[in-house]
C-alpha positions in Angstrom: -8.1 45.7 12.1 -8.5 48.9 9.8 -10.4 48.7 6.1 -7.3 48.1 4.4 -6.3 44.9 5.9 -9.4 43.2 5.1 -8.4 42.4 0.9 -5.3 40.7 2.1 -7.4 38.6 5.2 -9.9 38.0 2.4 -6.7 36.6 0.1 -5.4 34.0 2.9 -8.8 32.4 3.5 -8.9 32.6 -0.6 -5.7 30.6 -0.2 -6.4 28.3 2.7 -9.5 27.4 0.7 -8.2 26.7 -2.3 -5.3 24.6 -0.2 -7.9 22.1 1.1 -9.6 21.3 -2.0 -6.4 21.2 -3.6 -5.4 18.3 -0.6 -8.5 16.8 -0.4 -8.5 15.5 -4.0 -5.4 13.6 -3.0 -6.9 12.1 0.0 -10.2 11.1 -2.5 -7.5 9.5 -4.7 -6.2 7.5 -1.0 -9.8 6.8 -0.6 -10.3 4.8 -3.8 -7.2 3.0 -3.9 -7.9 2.2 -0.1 -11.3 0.6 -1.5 -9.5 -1.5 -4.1 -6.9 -3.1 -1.6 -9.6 -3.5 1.2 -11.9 -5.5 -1.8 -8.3 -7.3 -3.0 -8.1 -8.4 0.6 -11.5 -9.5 1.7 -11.4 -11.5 -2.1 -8.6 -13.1 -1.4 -9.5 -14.5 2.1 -13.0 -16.2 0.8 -11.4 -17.7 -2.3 -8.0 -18.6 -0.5 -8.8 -18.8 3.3 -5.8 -16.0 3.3 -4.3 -12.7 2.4 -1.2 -11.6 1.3 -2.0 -8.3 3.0 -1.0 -7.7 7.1 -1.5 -4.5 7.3 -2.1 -1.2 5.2 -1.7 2.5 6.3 -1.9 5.7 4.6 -0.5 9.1 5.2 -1.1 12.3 3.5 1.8 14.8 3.2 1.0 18.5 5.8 1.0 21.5 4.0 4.5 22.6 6.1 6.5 19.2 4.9 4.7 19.6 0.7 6.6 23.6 0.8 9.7 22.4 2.5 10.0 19.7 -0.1 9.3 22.4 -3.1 11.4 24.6 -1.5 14.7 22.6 -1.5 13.6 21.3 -5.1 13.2 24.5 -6.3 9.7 24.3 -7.2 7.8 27.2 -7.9 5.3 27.3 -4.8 2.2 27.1 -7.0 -0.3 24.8 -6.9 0.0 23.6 -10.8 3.7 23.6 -9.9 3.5 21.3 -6.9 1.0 19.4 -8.9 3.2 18.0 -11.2 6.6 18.0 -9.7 5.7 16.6 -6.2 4.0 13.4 -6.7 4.2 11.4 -3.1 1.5 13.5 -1.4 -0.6 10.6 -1.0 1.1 7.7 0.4 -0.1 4.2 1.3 2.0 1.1 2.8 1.1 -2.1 2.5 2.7 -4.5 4.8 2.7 -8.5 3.2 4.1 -11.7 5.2 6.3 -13.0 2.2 8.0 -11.7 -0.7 6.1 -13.4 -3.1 3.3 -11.3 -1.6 4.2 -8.2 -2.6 4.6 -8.9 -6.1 1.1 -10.9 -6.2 -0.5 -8.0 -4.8 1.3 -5.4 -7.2 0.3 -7.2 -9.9 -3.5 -7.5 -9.2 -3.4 -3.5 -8.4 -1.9 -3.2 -11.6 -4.0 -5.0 -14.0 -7.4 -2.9 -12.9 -8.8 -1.0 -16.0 -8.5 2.3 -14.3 -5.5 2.5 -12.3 -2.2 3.7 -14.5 1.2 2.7 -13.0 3.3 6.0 -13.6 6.4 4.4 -12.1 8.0 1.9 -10.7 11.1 1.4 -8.2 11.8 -1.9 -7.1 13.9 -1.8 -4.4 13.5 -5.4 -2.9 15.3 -6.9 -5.7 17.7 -3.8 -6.2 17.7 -3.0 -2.5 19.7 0.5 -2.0 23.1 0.7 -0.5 22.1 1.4 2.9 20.1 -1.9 2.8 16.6 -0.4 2.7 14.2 -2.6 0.5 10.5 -1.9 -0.3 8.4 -2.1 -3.9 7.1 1.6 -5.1 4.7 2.2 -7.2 3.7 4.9 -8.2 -0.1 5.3 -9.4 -2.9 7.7 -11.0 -6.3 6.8 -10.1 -9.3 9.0 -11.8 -11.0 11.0 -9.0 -15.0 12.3 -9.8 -15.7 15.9 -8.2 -19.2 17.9 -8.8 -17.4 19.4 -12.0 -14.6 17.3 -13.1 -12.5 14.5 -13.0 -8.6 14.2 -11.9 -5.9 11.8 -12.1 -4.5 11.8 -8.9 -1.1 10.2 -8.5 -1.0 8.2 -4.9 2.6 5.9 -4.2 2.2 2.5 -3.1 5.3 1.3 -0.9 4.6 -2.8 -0.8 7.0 -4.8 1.6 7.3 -7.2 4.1 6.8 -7.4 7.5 10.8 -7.9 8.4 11.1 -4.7 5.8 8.8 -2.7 7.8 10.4 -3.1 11.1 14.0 -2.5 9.6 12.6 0.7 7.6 10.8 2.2 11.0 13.8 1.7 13.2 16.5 3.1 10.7 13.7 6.3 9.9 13.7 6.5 14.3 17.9 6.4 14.3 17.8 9.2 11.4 15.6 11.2 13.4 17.5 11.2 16.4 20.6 11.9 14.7 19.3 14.4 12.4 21.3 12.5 9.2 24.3 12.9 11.3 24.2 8.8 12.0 27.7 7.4 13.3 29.4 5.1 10.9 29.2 2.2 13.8 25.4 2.6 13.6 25.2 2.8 9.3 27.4 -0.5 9.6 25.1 -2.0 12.2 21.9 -1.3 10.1 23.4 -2.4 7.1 23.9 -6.1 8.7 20.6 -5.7 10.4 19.1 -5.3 7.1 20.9 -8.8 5.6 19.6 -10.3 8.7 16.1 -9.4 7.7 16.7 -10.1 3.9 17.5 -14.1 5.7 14.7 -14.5 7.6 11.9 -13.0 4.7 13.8 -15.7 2.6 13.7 -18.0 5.4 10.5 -17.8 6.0 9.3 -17.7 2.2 10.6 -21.5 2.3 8.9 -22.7 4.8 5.6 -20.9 3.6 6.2 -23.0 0.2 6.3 -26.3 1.8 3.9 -25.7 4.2 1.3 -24.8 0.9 2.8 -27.6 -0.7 1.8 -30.6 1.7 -1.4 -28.5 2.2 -1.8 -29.4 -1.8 -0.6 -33.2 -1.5 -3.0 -33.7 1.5 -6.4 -31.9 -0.2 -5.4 -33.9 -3.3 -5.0 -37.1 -1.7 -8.3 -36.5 0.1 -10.4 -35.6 -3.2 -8.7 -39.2 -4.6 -9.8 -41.1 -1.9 -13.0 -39.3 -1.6 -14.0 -38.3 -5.2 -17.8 -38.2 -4.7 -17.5 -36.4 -1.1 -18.2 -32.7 -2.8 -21.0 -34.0 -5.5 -23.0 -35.8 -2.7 -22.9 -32.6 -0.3 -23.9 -30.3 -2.8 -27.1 -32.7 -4.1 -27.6 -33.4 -0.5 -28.2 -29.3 0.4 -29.8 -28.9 -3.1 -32.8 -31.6 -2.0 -32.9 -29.8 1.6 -33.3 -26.3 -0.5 -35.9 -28.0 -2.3 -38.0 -30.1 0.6 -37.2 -28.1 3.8 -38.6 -29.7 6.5 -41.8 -28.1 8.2 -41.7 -26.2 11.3 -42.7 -27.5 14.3 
């Protein structure tokens, strides 16, 4: 490598460098909303004994697919540029049993001080026409560096577990056709997606009377045994108090 290559090898490690931190402030921005869902979660289960969250995942967008998207947008391939015209770089899913789930937990996202709901695309109750549903939200969440702080936007896709399966094996049929899908196999999806709309509605029924008689039974208990709590509680309070000695 003579001298005068050197300026443009220094430029592309300039680049590269500049890449990473640029990334990297999305995946900080992953980082904190991961927090908040994992503290949603673990909240949930002590004060409930359950969790409208299954599962959660999070991708980050390659450097290859974030330029092939700005190229066939048109986007100037600048960072500022990407910046503010590509705003899925950070991606989480969360995965919910029911519905109802998905709004619950959308809603308690929401309502934290510092998280700012840029947009929203409700595709469960406006499902598009190939039958895909899912609840997107898109979200800025301050990030803290050593000399600044950024609003970083992250999307949130919410949906159930009957959505998820649907979403993965019509993304797998895409793939394999490269968009070219036969119109047997658009059609077959399509009813395979009403199937799954059935059995999330299904199955949201039965959840509801199943927490229903869970309700009638702990209230009939606490009727029938109205003291049962109070005498537990002084009971542990005197053993706090007079712990027995030792042996």
């Amino acid at each position: 490598m003579n001298s005068n290559e050197l300026p443009d090898f220094r430029e592309m490690r300039a680049l590269r460098d500049e890449f990473a931190r640029f990334l990297l402030s999305y995946k900080f921005g992953s980082d904190e909303m991961l927090t908040k869902i994992n503290i949603l979660k673990e909240a949930f289960e002590l004060t409930h004994d359950y969790s409208p969250i299954e599962h959660v995942s999070f991708r980050l967008k390659s450097a290859d697919s974030i330029f092939e998207k700005a190229r066939r947008r048109g986007i100037e391939l600048s960072l500022v540029s990407i910046r503010k015209n590509i705003l899925d770089i950070a991606g989480i899913r969360i995965t919910c049993s029911f519905i109802s789930d998905a709004y619950r937990l959308r809603d308690m996202l929401v309502r934290q001080e510092d998280v700012t709901v840029l947009e929203t695309k409700d595709y469960i109750r406006n499902p598009k026409s190939n039958g895909y549903k899912s609840l997107h939200i898109l979200l800025s969440v301050p990030v803290f560096t050593l000399d600044r702080v950024d609003q970083v936007p992250v999307e949130l896709q919410i949906r159930t577990i009957a959505m998820d399966f649907w979403a993965s094996l019509e993304h797998k049929i895409y793939y394999k056709y490269e968009g070219a899908v036969p119109e047997r196999l658009i059609a077959e999806l399509k009813d395979a997606a009403d199937v799954a709309d059935r059995l999330d509605r299904k199955m949201e029924r039965l959840h509801e009377e199943v927490t229903d008689l869970q309700r009638t039974e702990k209230a009939h208990e606490r009727r029938s045994n109205p003291q049962l709590s109070e005498e537990l509680l002084e009971d542990f309070a005197r053993a706090m108090r007079n712990p027995e000695p030792r042996p």
